[in-house]
N, C-alpha and C positions, 0 to 999 in steps of 0.2 A: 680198432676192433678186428682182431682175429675173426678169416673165416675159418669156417669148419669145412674138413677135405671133404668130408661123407657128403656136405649138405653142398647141391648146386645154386650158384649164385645165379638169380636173373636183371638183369637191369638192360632198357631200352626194350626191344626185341629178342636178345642173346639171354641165352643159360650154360653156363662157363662152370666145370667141375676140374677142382684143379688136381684131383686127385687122380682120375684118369685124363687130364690135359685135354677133355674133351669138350669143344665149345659148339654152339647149336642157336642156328637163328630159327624161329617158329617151327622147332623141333626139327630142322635138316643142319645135321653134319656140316660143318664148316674147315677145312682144311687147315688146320692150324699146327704148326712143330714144333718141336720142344722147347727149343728157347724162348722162342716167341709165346711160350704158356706159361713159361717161368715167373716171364717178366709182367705179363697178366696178372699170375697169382700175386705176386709182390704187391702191385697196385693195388689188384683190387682188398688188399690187408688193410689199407691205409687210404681210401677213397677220401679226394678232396687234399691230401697230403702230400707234398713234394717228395719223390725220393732220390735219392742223388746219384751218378753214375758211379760212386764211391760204394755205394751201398748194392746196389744192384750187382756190381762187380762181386763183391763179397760175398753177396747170397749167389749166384749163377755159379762162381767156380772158386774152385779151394786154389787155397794161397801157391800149392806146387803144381798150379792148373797151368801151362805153358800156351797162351792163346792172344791171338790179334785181339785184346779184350774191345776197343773203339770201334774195329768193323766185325766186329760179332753181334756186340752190342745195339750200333748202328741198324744192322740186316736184320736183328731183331722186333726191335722197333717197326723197321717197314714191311716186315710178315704180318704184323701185328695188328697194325693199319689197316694193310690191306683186308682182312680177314673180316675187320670191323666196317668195313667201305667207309674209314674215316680220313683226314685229309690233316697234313701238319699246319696248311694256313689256316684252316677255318674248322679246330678239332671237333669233334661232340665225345669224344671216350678219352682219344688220350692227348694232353695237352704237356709241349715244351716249355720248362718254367728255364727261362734264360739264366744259363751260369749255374744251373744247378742239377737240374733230370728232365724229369717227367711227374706227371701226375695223370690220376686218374680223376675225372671229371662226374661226380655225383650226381647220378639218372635217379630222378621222384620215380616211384615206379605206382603204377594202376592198383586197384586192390583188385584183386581177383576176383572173378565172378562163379558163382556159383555154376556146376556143371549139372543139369538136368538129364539131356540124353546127348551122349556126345556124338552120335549119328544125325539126331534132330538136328544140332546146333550145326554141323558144319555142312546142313543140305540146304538150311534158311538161309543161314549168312558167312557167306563165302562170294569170293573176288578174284576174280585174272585180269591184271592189268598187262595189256599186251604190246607188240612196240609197236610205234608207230610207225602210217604209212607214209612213205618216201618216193615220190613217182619219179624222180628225178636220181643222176647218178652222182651226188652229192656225196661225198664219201664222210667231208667233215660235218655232214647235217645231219646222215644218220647216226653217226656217234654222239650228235649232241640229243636226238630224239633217244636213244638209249638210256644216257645219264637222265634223262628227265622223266624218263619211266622209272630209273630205278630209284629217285627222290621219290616220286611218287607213292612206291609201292611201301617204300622205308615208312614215309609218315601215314601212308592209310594204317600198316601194322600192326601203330599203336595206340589203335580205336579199339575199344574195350570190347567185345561180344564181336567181332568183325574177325572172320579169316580171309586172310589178304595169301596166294599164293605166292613162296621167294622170288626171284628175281631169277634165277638159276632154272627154275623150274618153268617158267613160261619166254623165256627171252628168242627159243628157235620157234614158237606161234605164230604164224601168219594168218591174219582176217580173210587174204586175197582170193584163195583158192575152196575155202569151206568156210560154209555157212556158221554163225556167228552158236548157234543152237549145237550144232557137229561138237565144234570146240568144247563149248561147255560141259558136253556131256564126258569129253575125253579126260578133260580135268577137275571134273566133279565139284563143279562149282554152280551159281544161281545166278549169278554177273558176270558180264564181262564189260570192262573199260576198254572201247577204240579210241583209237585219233588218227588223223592224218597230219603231217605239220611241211607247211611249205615256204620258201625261202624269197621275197621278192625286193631286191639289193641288201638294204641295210635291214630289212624289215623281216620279222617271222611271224607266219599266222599259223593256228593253233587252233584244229578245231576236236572235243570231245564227245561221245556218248558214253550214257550206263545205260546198257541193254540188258531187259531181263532175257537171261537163257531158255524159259520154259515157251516162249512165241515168239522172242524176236520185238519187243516191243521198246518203242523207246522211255525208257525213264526219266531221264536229264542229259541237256547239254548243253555247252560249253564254247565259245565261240573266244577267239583271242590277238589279239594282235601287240606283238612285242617288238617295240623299236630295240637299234642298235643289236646286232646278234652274236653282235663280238664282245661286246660286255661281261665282265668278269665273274658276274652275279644273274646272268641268264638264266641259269637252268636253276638255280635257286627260286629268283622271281618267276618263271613259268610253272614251277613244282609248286611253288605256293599259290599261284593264281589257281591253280586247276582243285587244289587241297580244301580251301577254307569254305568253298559251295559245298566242296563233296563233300564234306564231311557230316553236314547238316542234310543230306540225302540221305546218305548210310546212317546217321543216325535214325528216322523215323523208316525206316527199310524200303526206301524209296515209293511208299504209297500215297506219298501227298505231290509225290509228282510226277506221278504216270501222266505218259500224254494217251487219249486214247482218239481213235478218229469216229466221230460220228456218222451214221448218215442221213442224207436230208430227208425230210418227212415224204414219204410218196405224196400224199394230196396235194402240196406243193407244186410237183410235178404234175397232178393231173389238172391240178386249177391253172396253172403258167403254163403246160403245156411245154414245158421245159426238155430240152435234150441233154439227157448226162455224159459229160466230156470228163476224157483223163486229165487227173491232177497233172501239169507241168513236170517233170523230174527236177528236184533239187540240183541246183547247182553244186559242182563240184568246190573244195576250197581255194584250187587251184585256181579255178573262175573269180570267184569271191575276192581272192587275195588281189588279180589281177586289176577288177574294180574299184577297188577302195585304193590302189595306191598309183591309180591314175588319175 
C-alpha cells in the first residue's frame, strides 16, 4: 500500500509526513534527517514487509551516487531508532529481518475520538509524569529512574482521551523545590505522577502518586518492590507494574479513587473527651525500603 505524501501517516504515538520528512510525537517536532526519513518513508510503503538493503540502496541513491552505502545506511537506521526511542533488541517500529533489511512493524492504531472542545479536553484530561526522586548520588539509578518514566509516559500516550506531556517537555521538572500545584499550573495540565525510587543492594523500591493539581489531593498510589536491579527487563517490568493500575484510574478520571481525609465527629470528642493529636508524618520510602529488607 502506497502512502500518500500529502496525507500524514499516524501509528503508535508518531505522525510522520514524508513529504516534508517531518515526524511528530503528540504533536512536538521530533528531530529526525533526511536519510533517516527516507528510509521511514520506504517502510512505512510496505508496513509488515521486509525491505532489503538492496532495495533501500536503490531507492536512497542513484546508481552514479559515489557513497559508504553500509555506513550510511547503518547511521541511518540508528537516527531512525533513536527518534522513535526504539531499541534493535526488543524493536516496536522497526525490526531487523536477519539476512535480509528491515521492516516496519504494524501499530493497530485507536480510532479516534471525537473532538468536542479542545480547550475543554486538554484542562480535564491531561498528565505530567515527572522524574523521579533520587536522594542518593546514584548516577546509574537516576538513569535507570529516567528510562522508567520515559516507558511510562510512552504507554500512558496511547490511552485514548488522555493527554500525556512528551518526555522532552517535562524531564528538567523537579517535585523538590515547588509545590506539586506551582508545577501544574506551569504545564497546563490537571495531574501530575510523582515517584521516588530507591536502591537497597540488589533490591528497588518504587514508590508512586497521581495527584490532582487543583488541591494537592492524593488520587492513587503505588507502592513496589522490584528484586534483582540489574535485570535486563527492569525498567520494562517496573514501567508495566506502575501502567496496568494506572490505567484503570485514568480511565474512570481518577474519581473512584480519590482518597479524601475525613474528620472525626465533634460529639465524639465531647462524649470521650478526646484530645486531637497530629497524624504521625508518613514515612519516607527511604525508611520503608530500609524495613522491609531487613
Amino acid at each position: 500500500m502506497k502512502v500518500r505524501a500529502s496525507s500524514p501517516l499516524c501509528f503508535g504515538v508518531f505522525e510522520f509526513n514524508s513529504e516534508s520528512n517531518e515526524l511528530r510525537k503528540q504533536g512536538l517536532k521530533i528531530k529526525l534527517g533526511p536519510q533517516a526519513g527516507k528510509v521511514l518513508a520506504l517502510l512505512l510503503e510496505r508496513p509488515g514487509q521486509p525491505r532489503t538493503r538492496e532495495e533501500l540502496r536503490r531507492a536512497m541513491w542513484p546508481a552514479d551516487t559515489f557513497v559508504d552505502f553500509e555506513h550510511s545506511l547503518n547511521k541511518a537506521i540508528y537516527v531512525l531508532r533513536g527518534a522513535l526511542g526504539d531499541s534493535a533488541t526488543t524493536p516496536r517500529y522497526i525490526e531487523t529481518v536477519a539476512g535480509q533489511g528491515y521492516r516496519f512493524i504494524p501499530i493497530m492504531q485507536e480510532p479516534k475520538q471525537p473532538i468536542v472542545n479542545a480547550k475543554d479536553t486538554r484542562r480535564s484530561d491531561s498528565l505530567a509524569v515527572l522524574s523521579l526522586r533520587n536522594e542518593s548520588a546514584d548516577a546509574e539509578l537516576s538513569f535507570l529512574g529516567l528510562r522508567v518514566v520515559a516507558r511510562v509516559i510512552d504507554a500512558l500516550a496511547e490511552i485514548p482521551g488522555i493527554r500525556v506531556l512528551a518526555y522532552n517537555t517535562v524531564q528538567h521538572y523537579q517535585a523538590r523545590d515547588r509545590s506539586p500545584q506551582h508545577i501544574a499550573k506551569e504545564l497546563g495540565v490537571t495531574r501530575l505522577l510523582l515517584g521516588e525510587l530507591v536502591r537497597r543492594g540488589a533490591d528497588l523500591f518504587l514508590h508512586v502518586e497521581l495527584i490532582d493539581a487543583a488541591d494537592g489531593a492524593l488520587l492513587w498510589g503505588l507502592q513496589l518492590k522490584q528484586a534483582d536491579a540489574q535485570a535486563p527487563d527492569c525498567v520494562e517490568q517496573l514501567a508495566r507494574k506502575v501502567c496496568q493500575p494506572l490505567r484503570a484510574v485514568l480511565a474512570h478520571g481518577g474519581k473512584r479513587f480519590r482518597i479524601r481525609a475525613e474528620r472525626p465527629a465533634p460529639s465524639n470528642h465531647r462524649r470521650h473527651g478526646n484530645i486531637l493529636k497530629m497524624r504521625p508524618s508518613r514515612p519516607t520510602l527511604a525508611k520503608r525500603a530500609m524495613d522491609l529488607s531487613s
